[in-house]
ROZA-749685 format. One record per residue (C-alpha): residue in three letters; chain; x, y, z. Coordinates in nm, 3 decimals. Example, Ala and Ser with C-alpha at 12.3 -4.5 7.8 and 13.67 -1.06 7.14 Angstrom:
REM ROZA-749685
+------+------+---------+---------+---------+
| kemi | miti |       u |       v |       w |
+------+------+---------+---------+---------+
|  ALA |    A |   1.230 |  -0.450 |   0.780 |
|  SER |    A |   1.367 |  -0.106 |   0.714 |
+------+------+---------+---------+---------+
END
This chain:
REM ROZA-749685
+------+------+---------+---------+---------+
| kemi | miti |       u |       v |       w |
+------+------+---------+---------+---------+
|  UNK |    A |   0.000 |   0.000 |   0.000 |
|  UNK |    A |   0.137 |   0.320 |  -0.090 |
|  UNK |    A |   0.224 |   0.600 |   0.183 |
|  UNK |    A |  -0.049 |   0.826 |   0.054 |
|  UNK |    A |  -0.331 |   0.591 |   0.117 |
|  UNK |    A |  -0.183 |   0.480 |   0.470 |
|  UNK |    A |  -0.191 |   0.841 |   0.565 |
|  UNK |    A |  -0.578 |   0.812 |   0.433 |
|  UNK |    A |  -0.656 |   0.525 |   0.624 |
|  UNK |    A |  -0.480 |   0.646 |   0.952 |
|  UNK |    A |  -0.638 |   0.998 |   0.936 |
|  UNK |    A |  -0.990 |   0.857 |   0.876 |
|  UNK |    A |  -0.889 |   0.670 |   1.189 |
|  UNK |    A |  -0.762 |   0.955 |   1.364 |
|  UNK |    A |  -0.998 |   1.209 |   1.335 |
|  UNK |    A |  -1.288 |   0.905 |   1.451 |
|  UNK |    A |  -1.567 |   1.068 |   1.662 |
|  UNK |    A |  -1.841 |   0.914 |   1.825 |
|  UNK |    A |  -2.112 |   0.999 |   1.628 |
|  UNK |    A |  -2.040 |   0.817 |   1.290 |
|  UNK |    A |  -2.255 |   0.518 |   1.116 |
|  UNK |    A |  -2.207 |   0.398 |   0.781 |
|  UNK |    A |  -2.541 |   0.401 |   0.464 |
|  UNK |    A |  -2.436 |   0.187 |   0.202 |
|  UNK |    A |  -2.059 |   0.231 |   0.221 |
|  UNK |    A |  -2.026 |   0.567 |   0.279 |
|  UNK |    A |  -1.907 |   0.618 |   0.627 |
|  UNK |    A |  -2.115 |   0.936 |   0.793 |
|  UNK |    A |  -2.000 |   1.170 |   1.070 |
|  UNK |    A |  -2.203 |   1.399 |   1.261 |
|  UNK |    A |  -1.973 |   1.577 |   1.523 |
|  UNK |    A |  -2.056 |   1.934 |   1.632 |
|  UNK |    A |  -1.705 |   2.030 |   1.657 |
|  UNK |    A |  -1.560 |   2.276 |   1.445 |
|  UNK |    A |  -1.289 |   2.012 |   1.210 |
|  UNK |    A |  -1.526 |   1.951 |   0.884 |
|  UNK |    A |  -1.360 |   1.592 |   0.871 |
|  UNK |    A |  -1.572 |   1.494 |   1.182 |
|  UNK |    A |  -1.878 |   1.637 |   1.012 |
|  UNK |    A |  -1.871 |   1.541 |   0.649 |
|  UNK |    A |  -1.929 |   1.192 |   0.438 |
|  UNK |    A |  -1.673 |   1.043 |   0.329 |
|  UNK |    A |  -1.739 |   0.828 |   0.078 |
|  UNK |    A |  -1.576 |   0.514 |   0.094 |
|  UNK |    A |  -1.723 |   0.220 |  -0.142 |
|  UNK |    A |  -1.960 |   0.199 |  -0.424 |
|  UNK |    A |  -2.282 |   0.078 |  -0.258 |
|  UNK |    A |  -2.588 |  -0.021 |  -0.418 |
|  UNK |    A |  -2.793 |   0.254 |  -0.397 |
|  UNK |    A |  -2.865 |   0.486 |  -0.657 |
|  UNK |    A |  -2.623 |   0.859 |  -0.601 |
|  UNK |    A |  -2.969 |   1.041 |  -0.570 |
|  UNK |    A |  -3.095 |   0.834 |  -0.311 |
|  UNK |    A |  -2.781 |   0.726 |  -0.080 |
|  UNK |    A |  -2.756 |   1.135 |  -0.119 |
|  UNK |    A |  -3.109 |   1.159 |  -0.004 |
|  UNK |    A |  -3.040 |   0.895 |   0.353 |
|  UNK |    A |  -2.740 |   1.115 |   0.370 |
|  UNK |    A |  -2.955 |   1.457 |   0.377 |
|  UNK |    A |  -3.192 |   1.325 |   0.600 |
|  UNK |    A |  -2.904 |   1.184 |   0.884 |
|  UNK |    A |  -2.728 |   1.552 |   0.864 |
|  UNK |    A |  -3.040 |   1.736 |   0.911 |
|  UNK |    A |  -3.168 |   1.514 |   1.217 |
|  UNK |    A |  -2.815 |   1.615 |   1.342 |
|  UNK |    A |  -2.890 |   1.961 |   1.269 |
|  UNK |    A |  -2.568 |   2.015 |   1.050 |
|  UNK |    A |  -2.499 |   2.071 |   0.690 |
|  UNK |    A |  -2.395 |   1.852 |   0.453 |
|  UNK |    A |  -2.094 |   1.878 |   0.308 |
|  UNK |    A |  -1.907 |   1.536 |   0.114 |
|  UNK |    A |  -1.486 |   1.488 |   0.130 |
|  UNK |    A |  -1.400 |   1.443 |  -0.212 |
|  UNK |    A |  -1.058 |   1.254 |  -0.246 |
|  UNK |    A |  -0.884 |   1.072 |  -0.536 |
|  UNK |    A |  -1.046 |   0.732 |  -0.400 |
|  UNK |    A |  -1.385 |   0.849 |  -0.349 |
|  UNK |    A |  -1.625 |   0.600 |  -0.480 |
|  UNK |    A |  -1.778 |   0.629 |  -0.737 |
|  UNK |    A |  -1.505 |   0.715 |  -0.882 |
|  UNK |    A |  -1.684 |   0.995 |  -1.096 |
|  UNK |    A |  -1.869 |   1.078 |  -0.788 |
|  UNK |    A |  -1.687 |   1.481 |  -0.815 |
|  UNK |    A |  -1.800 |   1.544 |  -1.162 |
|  UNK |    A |  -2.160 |   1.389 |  -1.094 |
|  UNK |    A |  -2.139 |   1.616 |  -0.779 |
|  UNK |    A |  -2.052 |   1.940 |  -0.972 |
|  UNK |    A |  -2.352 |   1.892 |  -1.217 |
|  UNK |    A |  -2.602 |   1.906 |  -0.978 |
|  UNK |    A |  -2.431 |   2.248 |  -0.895 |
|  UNK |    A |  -2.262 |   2.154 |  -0.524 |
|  UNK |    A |  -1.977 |   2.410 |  -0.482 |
|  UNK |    A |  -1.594 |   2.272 |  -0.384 |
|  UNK |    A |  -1.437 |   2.483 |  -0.097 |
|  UNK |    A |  -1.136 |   2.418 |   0.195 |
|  UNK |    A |  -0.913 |   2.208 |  -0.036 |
|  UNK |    A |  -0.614 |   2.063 |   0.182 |
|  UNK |    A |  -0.322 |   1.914 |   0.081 |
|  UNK |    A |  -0.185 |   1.558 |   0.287 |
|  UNK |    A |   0.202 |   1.566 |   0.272 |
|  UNK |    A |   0.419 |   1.297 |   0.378 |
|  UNK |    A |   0.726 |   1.188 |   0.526 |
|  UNK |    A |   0.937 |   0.888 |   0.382 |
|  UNK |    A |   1.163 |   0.910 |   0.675 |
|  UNK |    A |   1.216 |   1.074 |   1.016 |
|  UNK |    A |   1.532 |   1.191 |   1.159 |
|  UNK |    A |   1.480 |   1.289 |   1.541 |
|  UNK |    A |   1.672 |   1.583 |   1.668 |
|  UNK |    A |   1.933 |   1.523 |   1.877 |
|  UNK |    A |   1.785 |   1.787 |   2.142 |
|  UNK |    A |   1.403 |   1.787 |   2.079 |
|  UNK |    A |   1.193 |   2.136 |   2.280 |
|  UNK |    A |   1.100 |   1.996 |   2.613 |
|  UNK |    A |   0.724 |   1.968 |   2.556 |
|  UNK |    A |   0.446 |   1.956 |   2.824 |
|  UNK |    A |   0.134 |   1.681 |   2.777 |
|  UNK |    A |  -0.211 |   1.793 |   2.762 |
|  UNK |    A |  -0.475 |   1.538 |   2.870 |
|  UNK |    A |  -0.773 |   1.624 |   2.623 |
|  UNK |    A |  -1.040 |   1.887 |   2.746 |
|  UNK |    A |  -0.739 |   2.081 |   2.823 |
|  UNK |    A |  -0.511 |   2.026 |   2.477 |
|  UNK |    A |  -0.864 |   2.104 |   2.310 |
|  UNK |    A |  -0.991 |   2.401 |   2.541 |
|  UNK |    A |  -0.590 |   2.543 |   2.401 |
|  UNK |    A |  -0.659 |   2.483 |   2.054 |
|  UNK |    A |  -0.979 |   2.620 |   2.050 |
|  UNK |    A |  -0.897 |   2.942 |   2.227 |
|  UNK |    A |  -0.639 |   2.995 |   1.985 |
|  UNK |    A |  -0.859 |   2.928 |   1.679 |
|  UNK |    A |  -1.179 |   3.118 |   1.850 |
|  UNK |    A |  -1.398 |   2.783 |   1.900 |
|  UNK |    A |  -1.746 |   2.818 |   2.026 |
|  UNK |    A |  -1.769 |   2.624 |   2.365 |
|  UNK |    A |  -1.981 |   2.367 |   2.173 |
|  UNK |    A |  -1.702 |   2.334 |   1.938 |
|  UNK |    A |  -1.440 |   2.259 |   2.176 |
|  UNK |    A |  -1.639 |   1.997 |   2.404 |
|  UNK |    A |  -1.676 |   1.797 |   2.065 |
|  UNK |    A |  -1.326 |   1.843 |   1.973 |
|  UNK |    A |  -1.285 |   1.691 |   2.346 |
|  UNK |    A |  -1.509 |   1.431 |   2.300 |
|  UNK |    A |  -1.368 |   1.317 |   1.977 |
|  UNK |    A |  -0.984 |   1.317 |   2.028 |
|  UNK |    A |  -1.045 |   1.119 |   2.375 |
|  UNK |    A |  -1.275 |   0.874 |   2.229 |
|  UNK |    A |  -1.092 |   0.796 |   1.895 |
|  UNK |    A |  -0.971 |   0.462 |   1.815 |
|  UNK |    A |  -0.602 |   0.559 |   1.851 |
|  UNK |    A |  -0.409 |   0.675 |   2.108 |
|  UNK |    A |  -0.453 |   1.107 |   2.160 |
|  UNK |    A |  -0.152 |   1.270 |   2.250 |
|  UNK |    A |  -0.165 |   1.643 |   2.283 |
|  UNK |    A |   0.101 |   1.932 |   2.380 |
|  UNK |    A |   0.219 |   2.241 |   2.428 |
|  UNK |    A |   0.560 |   2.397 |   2.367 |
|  UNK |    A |   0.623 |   2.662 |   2.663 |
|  UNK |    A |   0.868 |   2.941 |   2.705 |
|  UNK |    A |   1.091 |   2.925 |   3.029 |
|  UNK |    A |   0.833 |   3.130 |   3.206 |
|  UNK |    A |   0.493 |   2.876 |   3.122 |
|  UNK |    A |   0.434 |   3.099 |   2.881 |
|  UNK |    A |   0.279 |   2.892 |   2.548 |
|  UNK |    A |   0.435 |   2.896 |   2.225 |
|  UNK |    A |   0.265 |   2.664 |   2.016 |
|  UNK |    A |   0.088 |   2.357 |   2.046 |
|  UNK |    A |  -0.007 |   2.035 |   1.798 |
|  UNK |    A |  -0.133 |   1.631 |   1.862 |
|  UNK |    A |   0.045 |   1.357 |   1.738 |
|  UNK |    A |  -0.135 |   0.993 |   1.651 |
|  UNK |    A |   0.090 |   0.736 |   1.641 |
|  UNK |    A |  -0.051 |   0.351 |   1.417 |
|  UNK |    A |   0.223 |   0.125 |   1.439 |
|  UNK |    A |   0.547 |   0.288 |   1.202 |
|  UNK |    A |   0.319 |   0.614 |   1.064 |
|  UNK |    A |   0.226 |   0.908 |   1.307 |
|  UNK |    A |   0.007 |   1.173 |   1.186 |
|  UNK |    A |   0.048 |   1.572 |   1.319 |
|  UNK |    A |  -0.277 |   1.744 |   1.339 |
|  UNK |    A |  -0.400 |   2.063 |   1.502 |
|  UNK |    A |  -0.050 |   2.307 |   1.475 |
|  UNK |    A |  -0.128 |   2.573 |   1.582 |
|  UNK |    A |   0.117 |   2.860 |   1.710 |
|  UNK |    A |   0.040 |   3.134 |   1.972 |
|  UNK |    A |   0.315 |   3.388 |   1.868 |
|  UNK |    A |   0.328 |   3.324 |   1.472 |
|  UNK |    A |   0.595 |   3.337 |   1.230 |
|  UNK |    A |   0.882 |   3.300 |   1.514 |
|  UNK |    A |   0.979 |   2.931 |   1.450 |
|  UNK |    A |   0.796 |   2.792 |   1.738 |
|  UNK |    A |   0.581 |   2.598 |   1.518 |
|  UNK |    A |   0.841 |   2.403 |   1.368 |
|  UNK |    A |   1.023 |   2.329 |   1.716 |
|  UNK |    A |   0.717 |   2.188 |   1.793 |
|  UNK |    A |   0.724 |   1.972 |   1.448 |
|  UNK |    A |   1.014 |   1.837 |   1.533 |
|  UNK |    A |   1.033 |   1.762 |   1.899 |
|  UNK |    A |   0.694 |   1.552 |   1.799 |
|  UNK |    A |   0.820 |   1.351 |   1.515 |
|  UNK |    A |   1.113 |   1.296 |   1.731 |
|  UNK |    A |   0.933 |   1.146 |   1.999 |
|  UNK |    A |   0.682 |   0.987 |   1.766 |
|  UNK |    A |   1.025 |   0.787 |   1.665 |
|  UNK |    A |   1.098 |   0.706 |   1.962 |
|  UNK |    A |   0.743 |   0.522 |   1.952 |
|  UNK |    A |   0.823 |   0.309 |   1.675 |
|  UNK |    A |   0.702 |   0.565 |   1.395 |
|  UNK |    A |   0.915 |   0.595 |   1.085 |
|  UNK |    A |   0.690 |   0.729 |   0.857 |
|  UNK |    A |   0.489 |   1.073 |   0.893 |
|  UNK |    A |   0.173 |   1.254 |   0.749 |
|  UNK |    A |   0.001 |   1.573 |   0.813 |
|  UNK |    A |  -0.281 |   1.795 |   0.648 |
|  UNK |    A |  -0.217 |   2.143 |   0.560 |
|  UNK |    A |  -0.504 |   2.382 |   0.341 |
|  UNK |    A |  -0.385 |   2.456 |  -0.040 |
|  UNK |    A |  -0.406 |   2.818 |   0.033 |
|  UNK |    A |  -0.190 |   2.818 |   0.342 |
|  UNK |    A |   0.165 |   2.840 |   0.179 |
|  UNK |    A |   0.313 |   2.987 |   0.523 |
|  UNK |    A |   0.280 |   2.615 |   0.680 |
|  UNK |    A |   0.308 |   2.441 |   0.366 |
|  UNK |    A |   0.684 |   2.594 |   0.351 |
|  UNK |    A |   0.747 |   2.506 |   0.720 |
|  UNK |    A |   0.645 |   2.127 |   0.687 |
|  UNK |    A |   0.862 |   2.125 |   0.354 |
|  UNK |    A |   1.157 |   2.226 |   0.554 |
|  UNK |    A |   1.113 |   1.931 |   0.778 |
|  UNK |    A |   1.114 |   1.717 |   0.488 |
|  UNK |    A |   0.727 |   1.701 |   0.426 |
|  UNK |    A |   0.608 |   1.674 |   0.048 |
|  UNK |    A |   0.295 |   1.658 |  -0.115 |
|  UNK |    A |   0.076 |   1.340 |  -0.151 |
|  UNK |    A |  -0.224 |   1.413 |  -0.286 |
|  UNK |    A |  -0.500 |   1.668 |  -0.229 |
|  UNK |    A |  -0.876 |   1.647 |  -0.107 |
|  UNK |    A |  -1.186 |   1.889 |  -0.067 |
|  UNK |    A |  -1.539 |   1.923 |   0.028 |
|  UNK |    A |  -1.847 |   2.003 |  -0.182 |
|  UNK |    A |  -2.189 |   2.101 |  -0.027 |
|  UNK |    A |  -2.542 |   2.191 |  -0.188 |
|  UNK |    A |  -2.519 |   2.473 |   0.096 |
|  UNK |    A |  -2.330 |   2.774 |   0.061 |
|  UNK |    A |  -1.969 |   2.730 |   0.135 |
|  UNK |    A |  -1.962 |   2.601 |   0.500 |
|  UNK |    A |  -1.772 |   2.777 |   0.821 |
+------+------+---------+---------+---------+
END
């Protein structure tokens, strides 16, 4: 299997929440938090179904939830012409994001001391950083603590407490998976400190292989994971018959 579709299969893992069922081999999540891949289809096998119908179920399980639809498009979405059907009936695309990988890691040889984060705490920091609503941030919680792999949040401090960035790591046997960067004083190299002192102790947990997810527009961090060695993989997006989703 290729690195690019392990990194698919580990962040569909990853990014698991409670509140996810499967119609006809499309697997459906319905998470309040703010991370559209807890809240979108993603659409997994060809069922049986007709596209206007399993679209149909699919309307009728997002609006019981009391979110919008939206659909992850990504080069293995079945069917496999399910983008261009998609665009006909006149859903827009929006929030593409680029998966990058890592063939190898090399751990520092003196990684940022970080501090752990159990996860109300890791996601109450995120959020506050990002300006989550408090429903938002008890989802992102909910999710990170009840996914099938192990979380591990945390922070990168100054010598005074003060926090300089923070991220989560999920580590699946040899491939660990960076998600939620986020820096609190931008642009001043914290974020990659924190990059690295993860990957090096994802290492030291057996990982040798690395993803991450980064938006297409976001050049800033798409520069700072390609100086750790990060390159592109492929690239996936959402379509919705809504307007554009927040």
């Amino acid at each position: 299997m290729s690195l690019a579709l392990r990194a698919e299969a580990a962040g569909l893992d990853a990014s698991a929440p409670p509140q996810q069922t499967d119609i006809d081999g499309w697997l459906i999540r319905l998470s309040p938090g703010k991370a559209k891949r807890s809240r979108c289809i993603n659409a997994l096998r060809a069922g049986t179904l007709p596209l206007d119908e399993l679209l149909a179920r699919c309307q009728r399980a997002f609006d019981a939830a009391g979110l919008p639809l939206a659909v992850r498009v990504t080069p293995w979405s079945q069917p496999a012409d399910l983008d261009t059907q998609l665009a006909a009936k006149g859903w827009g695309a929006f929030d593409a994001a680029d998966v990058m990988v890592l063939d190898r890691l090399t751990p520092e040889p003196s990684p940022a001391p970080l501090q752990a984060l159990d996860a109300p705490a890791y996601a109450a920091l995120v959020g506050g950083l990002r300006g989550s609503s408090a429903t938002a941030i008890a989802a992102h919680a909910e999710r990170i603590a009840s996914a099938p792999v192990r979380y591990q949040g945390y922070a990168l401090n100054d010598s005074h407490g003060q926090l300089l960035a923070c991220g989560q790591m999920v580590v699946a046997g040899d491939l660990v998976g960076l998600y939620d960067i986020a820096s609190a004083v931008p642009r001043q190299g914290h974020g990659e400190r924190l990059c690295r002192a993860l990957l090096t102790l994802a290492q030291a947990q057996g990982a040798r292989q690395a993803y991450l997810q980064v938006g297409s527009d976001n050049s800033v961090a798409q520069r700072l994971y390609a100086r750790l060695g990060f390159v592109f993989a492929y690239r996936y997006h959402y379509r919705s018959p809504e307007a554009v989703l927040t």
